[in-house]
C-alpha positions as CSV (number, residue, x, y, z in Angstrom):
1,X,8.4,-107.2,16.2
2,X,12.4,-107.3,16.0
3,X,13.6,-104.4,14.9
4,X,16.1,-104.7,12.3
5,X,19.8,-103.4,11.3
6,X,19.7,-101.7,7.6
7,X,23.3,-102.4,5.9
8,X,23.7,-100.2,2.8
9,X,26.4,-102.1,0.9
10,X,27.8,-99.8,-1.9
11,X,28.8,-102.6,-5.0
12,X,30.8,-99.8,-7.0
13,X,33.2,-97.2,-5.8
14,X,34.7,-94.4,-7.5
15,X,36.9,-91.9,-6.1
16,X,37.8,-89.8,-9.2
17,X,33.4,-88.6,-9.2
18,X,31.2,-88.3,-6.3
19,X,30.9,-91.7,-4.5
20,X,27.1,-90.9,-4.0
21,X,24.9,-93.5,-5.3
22,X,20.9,-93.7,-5.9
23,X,19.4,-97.0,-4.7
24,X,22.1,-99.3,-3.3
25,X,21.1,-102.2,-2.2
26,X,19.9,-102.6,1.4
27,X,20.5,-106.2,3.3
28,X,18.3,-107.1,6.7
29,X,20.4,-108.3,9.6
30,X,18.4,-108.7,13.0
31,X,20.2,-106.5,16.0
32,X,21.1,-110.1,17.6
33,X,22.9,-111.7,14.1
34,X,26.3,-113.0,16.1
35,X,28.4,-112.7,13.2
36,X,27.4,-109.1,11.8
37,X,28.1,-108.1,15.3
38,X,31.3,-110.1,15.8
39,X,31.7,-108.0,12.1
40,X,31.2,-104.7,13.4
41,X,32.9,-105.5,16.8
42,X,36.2,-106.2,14.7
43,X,35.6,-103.0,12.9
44,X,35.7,-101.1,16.5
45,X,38.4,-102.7,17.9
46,X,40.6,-102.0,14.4
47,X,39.3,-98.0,14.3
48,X,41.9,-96.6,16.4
49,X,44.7,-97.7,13.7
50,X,42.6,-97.1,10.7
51,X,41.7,-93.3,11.9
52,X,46.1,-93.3,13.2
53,X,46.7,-94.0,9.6
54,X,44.2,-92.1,7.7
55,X,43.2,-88.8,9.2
56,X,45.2,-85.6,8.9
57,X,44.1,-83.1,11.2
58,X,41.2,-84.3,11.7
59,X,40.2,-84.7,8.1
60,X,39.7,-88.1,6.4
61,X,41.8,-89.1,3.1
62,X,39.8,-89.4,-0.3
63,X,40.2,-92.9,-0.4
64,X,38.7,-93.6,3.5
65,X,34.8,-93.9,4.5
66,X,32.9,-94.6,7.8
67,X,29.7,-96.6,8.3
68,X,27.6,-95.2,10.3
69,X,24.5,-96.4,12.9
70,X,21.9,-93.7,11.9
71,X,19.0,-93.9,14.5
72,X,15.7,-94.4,12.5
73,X,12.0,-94.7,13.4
74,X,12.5,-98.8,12.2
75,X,16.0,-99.4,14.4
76,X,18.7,-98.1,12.4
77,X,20.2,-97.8,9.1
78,X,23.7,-98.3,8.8
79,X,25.2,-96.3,5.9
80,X,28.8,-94.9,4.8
81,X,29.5,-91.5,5.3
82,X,33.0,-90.3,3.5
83,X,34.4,-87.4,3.4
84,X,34.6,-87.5,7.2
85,X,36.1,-84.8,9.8
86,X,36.4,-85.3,13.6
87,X,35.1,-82.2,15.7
88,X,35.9,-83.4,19.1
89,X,37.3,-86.5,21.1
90,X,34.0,-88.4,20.2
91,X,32.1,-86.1,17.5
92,X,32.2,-86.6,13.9
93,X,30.8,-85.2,10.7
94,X,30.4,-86.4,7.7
95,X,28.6,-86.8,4.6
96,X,26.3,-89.5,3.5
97,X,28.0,-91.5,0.7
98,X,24.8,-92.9,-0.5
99,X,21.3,-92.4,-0.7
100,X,19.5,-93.7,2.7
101,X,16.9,-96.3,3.0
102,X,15.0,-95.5,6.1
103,X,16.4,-91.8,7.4
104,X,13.7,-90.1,6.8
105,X,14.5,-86.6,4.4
106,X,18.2,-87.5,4.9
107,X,19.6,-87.9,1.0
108,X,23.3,-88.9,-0.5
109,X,25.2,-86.1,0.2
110,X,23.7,-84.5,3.4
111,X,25.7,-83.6,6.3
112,X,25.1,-85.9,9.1
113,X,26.6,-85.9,12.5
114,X,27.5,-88.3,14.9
115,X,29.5,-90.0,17.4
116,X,32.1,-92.3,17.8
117,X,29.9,-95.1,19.7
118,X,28.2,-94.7,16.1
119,X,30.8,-96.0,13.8
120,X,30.1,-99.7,12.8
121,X,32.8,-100.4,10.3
122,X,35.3,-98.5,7.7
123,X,36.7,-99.0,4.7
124,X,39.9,-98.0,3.0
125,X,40.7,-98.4,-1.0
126,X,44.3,-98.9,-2.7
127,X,45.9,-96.6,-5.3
128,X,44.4,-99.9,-7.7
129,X,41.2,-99.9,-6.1
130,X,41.2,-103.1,-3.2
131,X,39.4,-102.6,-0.2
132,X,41.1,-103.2,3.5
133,X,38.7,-102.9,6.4
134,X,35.1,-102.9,5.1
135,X,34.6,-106.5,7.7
136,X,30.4,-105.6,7.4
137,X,31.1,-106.4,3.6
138,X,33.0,-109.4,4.3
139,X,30.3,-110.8,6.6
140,X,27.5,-110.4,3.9
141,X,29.8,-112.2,1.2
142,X,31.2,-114.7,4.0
143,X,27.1,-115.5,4.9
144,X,25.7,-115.4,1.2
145,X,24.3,-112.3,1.0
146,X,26.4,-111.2,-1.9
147,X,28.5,-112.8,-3.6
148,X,31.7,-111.2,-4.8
149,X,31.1,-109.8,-7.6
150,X,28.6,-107.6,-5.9
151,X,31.6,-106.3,-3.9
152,X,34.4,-104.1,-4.6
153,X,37.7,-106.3,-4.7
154,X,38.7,-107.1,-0.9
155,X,42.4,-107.5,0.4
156,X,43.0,-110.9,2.0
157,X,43.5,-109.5,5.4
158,X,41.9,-106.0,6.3
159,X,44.2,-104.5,8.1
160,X,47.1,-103.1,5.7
161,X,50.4,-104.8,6.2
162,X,52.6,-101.6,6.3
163,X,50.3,-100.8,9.5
């Protein structure tokens, strides 16, 4: 049986409330789908800038989230974790932005750990609300497995131009 990658996709964001969110839709992508891993790939190679840009001592800006490979009896379940802190070179912690899937007696808002061989994609939103980064997003509206309206409104190229 082929195990399979859970993607929680979070369709509305709100930074002036708690971004936690009770049964966000979860999307299927096996562990050997090319372009959600070309998709996450991109994410890892852009991290550096996004966390050069974004953390302050170690602490993550309101507007900044991580998703997250969470190890689960099923494969794992990829889910965003914001606010975010690095504790070491390659440790993180975090808490869950939204309520897990397959993490069994994890909930939205539990403190998770993790490390950086664990981040599959970020996400960064504008004073007005667009999102840079978030390429896991792109690839489910790019292969039809939202559409954008699902989404929250995307910048034409993820990376921020005064980067």
């Amino acid at each position: 049986m082929s195990k399979f990658i859970h993607i929680t996709l979070i369709a509305f964001l709100t930074f002036s409330a708690p971004i936690w969110a009770q049964g966000d839709p979860t999307f299927n992508f096996a562990t050997d789908d090319a372009s959600m891993n070309a998709a996450m790939a991109e994410a890892r190679d852009t991290l550096d800038v996004f966390l050069e840009n974004t953390l302050s001592d170690g602490q993550s800006a309101p507007q900044t989230m991580l998703k997250v490979s969470i190890p689960t009896a099923n494969g794992n379940e990829i889910i965003w974790v914001s606010p975010f802190a690095q504790t070491s070179a390659t440790e993180w912690i975090g808490i869950l932005a939204n309520q897990p899937q397959d993490i069994k007696g994890a909930n939205a808002g539990d403190t998770v750990t993790f490390d950086t061989t664990q981040i599959a994609d970020w996400a960064l939103f504008s004073e007005d609300g667009v999102m840079y980064g978030g390429y896991t997003i792109r690839e489910m509206v790019a292969s039809g497995a939202v559409t954008p309206d699902m989404v929250p409104a995307m910048s034409d190229n993820p990376i921020p131009e005064t980067w």
